[in-house]
MDAnalysis code that builds the backbone (N, CA, C; Angstrom):
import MDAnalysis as mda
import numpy as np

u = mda.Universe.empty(192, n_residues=64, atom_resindex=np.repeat(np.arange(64), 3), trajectory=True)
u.add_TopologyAttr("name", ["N", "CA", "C"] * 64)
u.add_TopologyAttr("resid", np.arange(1, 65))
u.add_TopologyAttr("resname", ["UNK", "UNK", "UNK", "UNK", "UNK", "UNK", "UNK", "UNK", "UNK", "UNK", "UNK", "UNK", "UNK", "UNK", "UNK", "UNK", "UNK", "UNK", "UNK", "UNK", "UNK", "UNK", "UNK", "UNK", "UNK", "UNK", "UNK", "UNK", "UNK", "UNK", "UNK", "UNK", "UNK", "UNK", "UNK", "UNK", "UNK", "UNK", "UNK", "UNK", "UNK", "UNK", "UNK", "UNK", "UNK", "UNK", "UNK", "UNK", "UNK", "UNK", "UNK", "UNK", "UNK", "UNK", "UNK", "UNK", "UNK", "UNK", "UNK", "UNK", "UNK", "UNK", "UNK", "UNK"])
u.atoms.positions = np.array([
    [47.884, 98.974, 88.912],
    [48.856, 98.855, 87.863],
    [49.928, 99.932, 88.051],
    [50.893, 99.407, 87.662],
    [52.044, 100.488, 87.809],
    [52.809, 101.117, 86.410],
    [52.757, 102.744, 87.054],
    [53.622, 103.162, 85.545],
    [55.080, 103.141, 85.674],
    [55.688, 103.403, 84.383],
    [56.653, 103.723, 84.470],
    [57.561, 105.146, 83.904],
    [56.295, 105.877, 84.215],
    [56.666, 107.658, 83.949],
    [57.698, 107.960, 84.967],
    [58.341, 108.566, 84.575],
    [59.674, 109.664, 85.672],
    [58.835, 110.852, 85.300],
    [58.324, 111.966, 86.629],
    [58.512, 113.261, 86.115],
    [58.725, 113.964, 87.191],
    [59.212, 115.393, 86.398],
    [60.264, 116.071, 87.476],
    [61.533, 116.208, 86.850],
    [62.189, 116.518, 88.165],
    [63.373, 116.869, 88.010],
    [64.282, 115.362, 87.281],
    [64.161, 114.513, 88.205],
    [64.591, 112.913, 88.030],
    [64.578, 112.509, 86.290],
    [63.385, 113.278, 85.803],
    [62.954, 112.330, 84.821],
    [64.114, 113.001, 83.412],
    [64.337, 114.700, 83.909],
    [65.575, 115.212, 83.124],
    [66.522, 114.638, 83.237],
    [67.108, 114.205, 84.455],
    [68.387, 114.006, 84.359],
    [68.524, 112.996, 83.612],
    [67.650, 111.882, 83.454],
    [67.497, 110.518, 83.376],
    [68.310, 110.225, 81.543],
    [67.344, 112.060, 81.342],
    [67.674, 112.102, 79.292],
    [69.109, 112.878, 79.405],
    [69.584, 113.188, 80.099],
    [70.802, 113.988, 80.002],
    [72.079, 112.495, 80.218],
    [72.147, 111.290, 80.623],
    [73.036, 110.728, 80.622],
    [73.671, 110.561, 79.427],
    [74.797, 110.504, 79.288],
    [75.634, 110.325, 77.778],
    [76.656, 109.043, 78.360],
    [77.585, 108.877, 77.190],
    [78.363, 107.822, 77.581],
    [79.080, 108.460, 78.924],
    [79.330, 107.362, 79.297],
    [80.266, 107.703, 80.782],
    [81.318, 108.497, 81.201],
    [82.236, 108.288, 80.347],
    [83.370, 109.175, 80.420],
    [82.430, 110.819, 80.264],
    [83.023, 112.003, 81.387],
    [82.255, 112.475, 81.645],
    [83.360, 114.052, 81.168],
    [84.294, 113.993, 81.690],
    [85.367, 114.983, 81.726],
    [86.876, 114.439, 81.090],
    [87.714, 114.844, 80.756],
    [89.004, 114.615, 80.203],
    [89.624, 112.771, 80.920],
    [89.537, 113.465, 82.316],
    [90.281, 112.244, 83.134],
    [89.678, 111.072, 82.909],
    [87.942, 110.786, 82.853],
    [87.611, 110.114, 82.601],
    [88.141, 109.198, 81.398],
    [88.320, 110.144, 80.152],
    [88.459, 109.876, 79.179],
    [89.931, 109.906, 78.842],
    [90.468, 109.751, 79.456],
    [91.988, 109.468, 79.957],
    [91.729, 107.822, 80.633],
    [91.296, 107.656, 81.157],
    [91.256, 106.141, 82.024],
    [90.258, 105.036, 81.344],
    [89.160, 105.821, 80.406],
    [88.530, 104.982, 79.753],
    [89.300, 104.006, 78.252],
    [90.426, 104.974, 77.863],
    [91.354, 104.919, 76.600],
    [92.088, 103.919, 77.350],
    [92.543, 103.961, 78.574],
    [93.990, 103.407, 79.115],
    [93.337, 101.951, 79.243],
    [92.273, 101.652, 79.534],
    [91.713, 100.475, 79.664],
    [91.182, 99.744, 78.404],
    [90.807, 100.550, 77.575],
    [91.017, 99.884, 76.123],
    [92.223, 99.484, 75.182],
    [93.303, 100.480, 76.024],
    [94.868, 99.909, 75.578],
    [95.112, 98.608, 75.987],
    [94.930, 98.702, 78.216],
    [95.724, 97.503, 78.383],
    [94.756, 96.416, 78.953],
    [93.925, 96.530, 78.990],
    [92.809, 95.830, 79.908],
    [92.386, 94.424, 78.508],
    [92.655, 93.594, 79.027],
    [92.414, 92.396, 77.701],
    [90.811, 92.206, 78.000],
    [90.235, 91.968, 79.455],
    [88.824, 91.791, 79.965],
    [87.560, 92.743, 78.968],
    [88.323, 94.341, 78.880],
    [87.607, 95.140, 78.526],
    [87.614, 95.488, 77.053],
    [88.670, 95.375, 76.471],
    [88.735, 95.266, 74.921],
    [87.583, 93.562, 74.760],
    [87.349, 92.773, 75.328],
    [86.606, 91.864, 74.868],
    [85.145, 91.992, 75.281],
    [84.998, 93.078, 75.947],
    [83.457, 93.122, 76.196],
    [82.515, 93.778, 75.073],
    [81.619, 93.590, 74.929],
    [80.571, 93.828, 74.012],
    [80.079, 95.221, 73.937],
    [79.950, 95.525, 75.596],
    [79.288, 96.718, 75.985],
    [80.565, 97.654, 76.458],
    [80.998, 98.352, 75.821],
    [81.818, 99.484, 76.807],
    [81.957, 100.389, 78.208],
    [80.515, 100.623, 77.361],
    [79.809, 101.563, 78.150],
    [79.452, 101.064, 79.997],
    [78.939, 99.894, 79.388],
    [78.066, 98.654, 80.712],
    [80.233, 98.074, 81.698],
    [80.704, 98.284, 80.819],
    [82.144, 97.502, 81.231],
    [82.732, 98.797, 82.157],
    [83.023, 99.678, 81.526],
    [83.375, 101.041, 82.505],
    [82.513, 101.306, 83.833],
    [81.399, 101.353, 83.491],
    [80.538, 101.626, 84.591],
    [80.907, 100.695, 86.138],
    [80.906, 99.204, 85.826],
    [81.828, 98.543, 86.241],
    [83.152, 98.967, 87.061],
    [83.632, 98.867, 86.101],
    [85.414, 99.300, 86.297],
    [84.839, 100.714, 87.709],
    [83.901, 101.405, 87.156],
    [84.150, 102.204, 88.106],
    [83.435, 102.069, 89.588],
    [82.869, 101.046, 89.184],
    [82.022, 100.589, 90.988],
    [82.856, 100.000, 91.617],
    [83.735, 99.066, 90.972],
    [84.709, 98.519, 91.675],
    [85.681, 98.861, 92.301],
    [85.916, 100.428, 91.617],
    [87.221, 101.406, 92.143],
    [86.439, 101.686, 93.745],
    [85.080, 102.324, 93.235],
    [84.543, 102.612, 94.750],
    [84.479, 101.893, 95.396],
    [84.006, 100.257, 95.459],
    [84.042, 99.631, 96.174],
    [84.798, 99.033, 97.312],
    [86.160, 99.236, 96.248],
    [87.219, 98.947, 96.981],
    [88.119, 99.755, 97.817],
    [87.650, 100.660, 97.897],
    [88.507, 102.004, 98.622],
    [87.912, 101.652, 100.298],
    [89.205, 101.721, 101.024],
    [88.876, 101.238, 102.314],
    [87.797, 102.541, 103.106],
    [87.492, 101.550, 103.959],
    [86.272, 102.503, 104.896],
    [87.337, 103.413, 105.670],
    [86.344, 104.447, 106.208],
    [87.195, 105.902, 107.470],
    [87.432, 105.211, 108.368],
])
């Protein structure tokens, strides 16, 4: 059977996440997308929608 304990170091960080926006800029780009972003003013989850927004930034940044 398997648990699902974290312990350690892992299992702190795990309680330390807060909403996303992390620093100012963040929270500069998270506002700007609730201004103009029509996709993201209609999502349910903010939080789950940014996270997003921001994989996609990485994703898309060309390779070296």
């Amino acid at each position: 059977m398997y648990t699902t304990r974290v312990k350690g170091r892992h299992g702190n960080q795990m309680k330390k996440i807060t909403f996303p926006p992390s620093n100012l800029g963040e929270w500069v780009e998270f506002c700007w997308l609730l201004v103009i972003d029509p996709t993201f003013q209609a999502a349910r989850n903010k939080r789950k929608a940014y996270f997003e927004y921001r994989l996609g930034k990485i994703y898309n940044l060309p390779c070296c």
